[in-house]
C-alpha positions as CSV (number, residue, x, y, z in Angstrom):
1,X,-21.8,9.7,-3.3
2,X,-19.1,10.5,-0.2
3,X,-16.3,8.7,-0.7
4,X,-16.6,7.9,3.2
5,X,-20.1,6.5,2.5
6,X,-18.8,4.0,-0.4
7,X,-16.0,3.0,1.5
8,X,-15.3,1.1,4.7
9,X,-11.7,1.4,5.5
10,X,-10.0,-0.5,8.9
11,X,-6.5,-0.8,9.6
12,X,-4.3,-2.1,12.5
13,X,-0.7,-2.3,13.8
14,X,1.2,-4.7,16.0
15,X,4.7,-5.1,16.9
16,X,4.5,-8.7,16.4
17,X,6.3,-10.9,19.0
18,X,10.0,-10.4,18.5
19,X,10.3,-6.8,18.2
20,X,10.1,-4.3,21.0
21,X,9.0,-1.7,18.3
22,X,6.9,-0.9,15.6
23,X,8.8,0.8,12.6
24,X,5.5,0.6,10.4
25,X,2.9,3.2,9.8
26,X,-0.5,3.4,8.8
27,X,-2.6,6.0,7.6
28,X,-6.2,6.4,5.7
29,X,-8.4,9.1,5.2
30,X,-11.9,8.0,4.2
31,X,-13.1,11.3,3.4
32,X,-10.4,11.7,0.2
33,X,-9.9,7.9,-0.5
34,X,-6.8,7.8,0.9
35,X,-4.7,4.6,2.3
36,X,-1.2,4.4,3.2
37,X,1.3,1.9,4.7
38,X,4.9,2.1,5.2
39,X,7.8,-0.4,6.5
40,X,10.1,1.1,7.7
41,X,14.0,0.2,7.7
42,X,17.6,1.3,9.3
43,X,19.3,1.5,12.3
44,X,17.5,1.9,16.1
45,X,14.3,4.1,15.5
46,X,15.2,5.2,12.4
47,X,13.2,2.9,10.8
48,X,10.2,4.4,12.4
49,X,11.1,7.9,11.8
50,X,11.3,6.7,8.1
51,X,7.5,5.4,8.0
52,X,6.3,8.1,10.2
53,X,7.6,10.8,7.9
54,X,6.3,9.2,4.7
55,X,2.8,8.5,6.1
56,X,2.6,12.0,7.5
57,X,4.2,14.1,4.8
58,X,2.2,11.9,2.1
59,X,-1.0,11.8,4.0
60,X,-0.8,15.8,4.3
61,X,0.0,17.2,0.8
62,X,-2.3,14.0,-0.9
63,X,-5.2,16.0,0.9
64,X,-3.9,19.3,0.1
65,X,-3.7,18.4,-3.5
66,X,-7.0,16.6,-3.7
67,X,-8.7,19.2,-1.9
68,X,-7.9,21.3,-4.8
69,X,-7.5,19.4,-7.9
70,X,-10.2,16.9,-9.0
71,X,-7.9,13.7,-9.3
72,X,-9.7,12.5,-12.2
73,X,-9.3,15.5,-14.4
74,X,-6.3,15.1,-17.1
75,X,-2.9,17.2,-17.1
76,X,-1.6,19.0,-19.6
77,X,0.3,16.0,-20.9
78,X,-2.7,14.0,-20.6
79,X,-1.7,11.9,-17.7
80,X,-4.7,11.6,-14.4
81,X,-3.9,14.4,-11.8
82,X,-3.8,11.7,-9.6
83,X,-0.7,10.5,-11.2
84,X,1.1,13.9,-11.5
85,X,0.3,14.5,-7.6
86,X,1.3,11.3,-6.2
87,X,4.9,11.4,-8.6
88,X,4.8,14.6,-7.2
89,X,4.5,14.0,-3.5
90,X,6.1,10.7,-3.7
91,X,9.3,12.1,-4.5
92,X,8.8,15.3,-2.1
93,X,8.9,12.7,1.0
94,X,11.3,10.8,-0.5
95,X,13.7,13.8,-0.7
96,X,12.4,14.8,3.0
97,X,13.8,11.3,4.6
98,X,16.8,11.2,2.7
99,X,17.8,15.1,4.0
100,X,17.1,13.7,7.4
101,X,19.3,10.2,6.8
102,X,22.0,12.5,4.8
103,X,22.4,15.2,7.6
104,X,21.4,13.3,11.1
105,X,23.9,10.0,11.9
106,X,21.5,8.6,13.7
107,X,19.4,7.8,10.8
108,X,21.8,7.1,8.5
109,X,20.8,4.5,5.9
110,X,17.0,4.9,6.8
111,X,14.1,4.4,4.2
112,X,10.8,2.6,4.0
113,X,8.6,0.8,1.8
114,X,5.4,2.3,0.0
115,X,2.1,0.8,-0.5
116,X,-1.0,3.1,-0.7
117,X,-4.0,4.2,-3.0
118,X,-6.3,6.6,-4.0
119,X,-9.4,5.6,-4.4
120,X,-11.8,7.8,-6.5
121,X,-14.3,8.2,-9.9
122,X,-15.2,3.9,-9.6
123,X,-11.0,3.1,-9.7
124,X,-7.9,3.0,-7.5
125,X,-4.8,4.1,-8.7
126,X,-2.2,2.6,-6.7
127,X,1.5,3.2,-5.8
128,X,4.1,0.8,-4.4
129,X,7.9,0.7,-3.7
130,X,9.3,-2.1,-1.8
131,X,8.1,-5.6,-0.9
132,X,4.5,-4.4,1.2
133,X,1.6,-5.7,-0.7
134,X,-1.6,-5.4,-2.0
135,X,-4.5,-7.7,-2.6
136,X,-7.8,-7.8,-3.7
137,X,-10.4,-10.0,-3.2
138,X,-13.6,-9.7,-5.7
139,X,-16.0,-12.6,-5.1
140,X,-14.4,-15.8,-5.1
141,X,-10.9,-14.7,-6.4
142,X,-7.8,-13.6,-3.8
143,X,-5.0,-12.0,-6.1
144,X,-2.3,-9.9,-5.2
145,X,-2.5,-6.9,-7.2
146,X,1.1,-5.0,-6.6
147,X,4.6,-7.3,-7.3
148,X,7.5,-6.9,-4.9
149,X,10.8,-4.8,-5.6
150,X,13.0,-7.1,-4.3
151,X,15.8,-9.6,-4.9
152,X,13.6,-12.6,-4.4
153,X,10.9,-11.3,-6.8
154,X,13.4,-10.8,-9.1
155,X,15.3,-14.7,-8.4
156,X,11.6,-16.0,-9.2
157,X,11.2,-14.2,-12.4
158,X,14.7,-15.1,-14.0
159,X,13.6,-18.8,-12.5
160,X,16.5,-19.1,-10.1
161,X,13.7,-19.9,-7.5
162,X,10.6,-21.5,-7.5
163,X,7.9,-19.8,-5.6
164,X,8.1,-22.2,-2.7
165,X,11.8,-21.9,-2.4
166,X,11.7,-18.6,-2.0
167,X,9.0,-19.2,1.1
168,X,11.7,-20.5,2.5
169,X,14.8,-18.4,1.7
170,X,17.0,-16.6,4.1
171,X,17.1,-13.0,1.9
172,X,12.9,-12.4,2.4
173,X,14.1,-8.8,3.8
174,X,16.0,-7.8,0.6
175,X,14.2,-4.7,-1.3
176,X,15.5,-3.5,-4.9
177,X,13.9,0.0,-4.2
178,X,13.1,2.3,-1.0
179,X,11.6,5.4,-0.1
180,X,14.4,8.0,1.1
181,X,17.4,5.8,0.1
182,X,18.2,7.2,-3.2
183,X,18.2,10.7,-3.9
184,X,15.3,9.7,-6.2
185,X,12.9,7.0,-6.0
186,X,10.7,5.4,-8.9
187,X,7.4,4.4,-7.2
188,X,5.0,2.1,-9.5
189,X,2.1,3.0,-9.9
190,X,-0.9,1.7,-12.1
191,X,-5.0,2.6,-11.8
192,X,-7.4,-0.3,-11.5
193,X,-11.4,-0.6,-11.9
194,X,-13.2,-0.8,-8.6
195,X,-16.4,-3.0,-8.2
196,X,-19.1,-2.4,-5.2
197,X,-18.3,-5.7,-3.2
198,X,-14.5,-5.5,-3.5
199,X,-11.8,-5.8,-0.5
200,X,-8.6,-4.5,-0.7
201,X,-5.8,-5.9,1.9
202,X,-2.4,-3.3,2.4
203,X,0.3,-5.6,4.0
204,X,3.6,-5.0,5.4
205,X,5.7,-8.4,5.2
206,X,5.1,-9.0,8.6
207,X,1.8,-10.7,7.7
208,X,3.0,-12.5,4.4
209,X,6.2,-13.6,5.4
210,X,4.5,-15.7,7.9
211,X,0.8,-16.6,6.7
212,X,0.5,-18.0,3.4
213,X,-1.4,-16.2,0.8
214,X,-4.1,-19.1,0.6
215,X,-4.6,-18.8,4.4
216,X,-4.8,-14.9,4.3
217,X,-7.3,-15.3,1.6
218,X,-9.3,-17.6,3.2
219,X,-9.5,-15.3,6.3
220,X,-10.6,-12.3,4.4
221,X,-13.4,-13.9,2.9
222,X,-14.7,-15.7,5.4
223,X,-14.8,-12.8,7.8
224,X,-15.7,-10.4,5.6
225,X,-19.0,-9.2,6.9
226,X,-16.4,-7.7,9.8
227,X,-13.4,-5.7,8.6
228,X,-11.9,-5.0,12.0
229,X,-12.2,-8.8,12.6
230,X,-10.3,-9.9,9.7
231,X,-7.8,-7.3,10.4
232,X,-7.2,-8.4,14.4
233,X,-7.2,-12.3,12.9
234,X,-4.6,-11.4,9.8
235,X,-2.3,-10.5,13.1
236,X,-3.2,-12.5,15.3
237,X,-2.3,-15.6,12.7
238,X,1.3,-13.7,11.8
239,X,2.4,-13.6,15.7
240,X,0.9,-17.7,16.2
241,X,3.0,-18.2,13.5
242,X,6.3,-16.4,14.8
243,X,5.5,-12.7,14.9
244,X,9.4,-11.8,13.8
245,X,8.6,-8.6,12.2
246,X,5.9,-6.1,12.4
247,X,2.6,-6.6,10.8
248,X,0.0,-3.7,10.0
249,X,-2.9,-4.1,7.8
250,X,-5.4,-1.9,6.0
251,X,-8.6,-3.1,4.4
252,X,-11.1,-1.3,3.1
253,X,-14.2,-2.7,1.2
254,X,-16.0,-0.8,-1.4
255,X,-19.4,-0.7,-0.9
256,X,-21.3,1.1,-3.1
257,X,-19.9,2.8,-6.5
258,X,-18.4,6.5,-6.4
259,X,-18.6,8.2,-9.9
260,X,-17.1,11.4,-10.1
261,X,-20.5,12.9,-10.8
262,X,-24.0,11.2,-10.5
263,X,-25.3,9.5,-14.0
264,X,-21.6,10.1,-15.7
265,X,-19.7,7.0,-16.8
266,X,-16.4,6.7,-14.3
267,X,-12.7,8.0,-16.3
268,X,-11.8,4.4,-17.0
269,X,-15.3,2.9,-18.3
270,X,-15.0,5.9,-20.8
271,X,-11.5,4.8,-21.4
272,X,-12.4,1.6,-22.1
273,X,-15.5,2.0,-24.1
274,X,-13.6,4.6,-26.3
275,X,-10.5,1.5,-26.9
276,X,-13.0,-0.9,-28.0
């Protein structure tokens, strides 16, 4: 089956209600399996240019590469093509917006979160750097999937801060790792089954620093028969709440499955079947 027929993918973009700008950037391709968010960071604009550039540069070679390379298929070393292509590209745009930031003052400093997946063969393989999130909601369960690169993820796990106390700290904007900062960048990246019935929720921090995970939960699954709904309701609730930063959301649901070929177990149920 078309990936665009198995999946339903939505996504929206607000300013929010401080802001006079938007320096995040969305961008999904249904056809390849493709979503992409970015937040970006830096001085007036640059920010923007940051997230522009990732999605754009991303979003372009990610469907140059999977037009011609089957992502499930393994490399040489073993390793998916899906992970060799988005190391690949990942690092390509990273080295892209750090020229720019190196050679033009006026973007000095500039960089950008990552959150994204490729979605193919019955799995997602997903790649994050930075504090915008991903969650999945599979029947009754809302979980985040991805774990922030940041100072207050990293205050929670030594047990400096409790969960709640970090809710409520003052150093919510503090990332550990950027896009286009570094003359290198390590994204994260890990693959994941995917069941017919799934939702998957992108984030910047402009939703989750002001809507608690329960209440963004909640508001997936009770308007889930309506993706676009949900989405204009995820923002709607972050800018009632304060609407300090930007807020952008993708969802897409998976409705159907999408083996890599019709009757043939996807890469990871082989995997798995072949551990056991």
């Amino acid at each position: 089956m078309e990936l665009s027929q198995a999946l339903e993918f939505v996504s929206r973009s607000d300013p929010g209600v401080v802001r006079s700008h938007n320096e995040d950037a969305v961008y999904c391709n249904p056809a390849f399996g493709l979503a992409i968010l970015a937040d970006g960071m830096g001085g007036y604009n640059a920010g923007e240019v940051a997230s522009g550039m990732l999605t754009t540069l991303l979003g372009t070679k990610l469907e140059e590469a999977f037009a011609q390379t089957r992502p499930y298929d393994l490399a040489a070393d073993g390793q998916l093509q899906a992970k060799v292509i988005l190391e690949t590209e990942i690092a390509r745009a990273n080295n892209a917006i750090y020229q720019a930031a190196q050679s033009q003052p006026q973007y000095a400093g500039m960089g950008t979160t990552l959150v994204m997946a490729a979605f193919f063969d019955n799995c997602l393989m997903t790649a994050h750097v930075g504090d915008s999130r991903l969650y999945r909601v599979r029947g009754e369960e809302f979980s985040q999937v991805t774990r922030d690169h940041s100072l207050l993820q990293e205050q929670i796990d030594s047990g400096m801060l409790t969960v709640e106390e970090a809710r409520n700290s003052q150093n919510k904007n503090l990332v550990t790792r950027a896009v286009g900062v570094d003359p290198a960048v390590e994204p994260e990246i890990h693959v994941y089954d995917a069941q017919p019935g799934d939702i998957y929720l992108f984030c910047s921090d402009g939703l989750n620093d002001m809507v608690t995970d329960e209440d963004i939960g909640s508001t997936v699954q009770m308007l889930s028969a309506n993706l676009g709904l949900a989405a204009m309701q995820l923002i709607e609730m972050a800018n009632d709440n304060g609407g300090r930063d930007n807020v952008s959301v993708i969802l897409v649901r998976v409705k159907s499955e999408y083996p890599a070929s019709r009757g043939k177990a996807s890469w990871l149920t082989r995997l798995l079947a072949w551990l056991k």
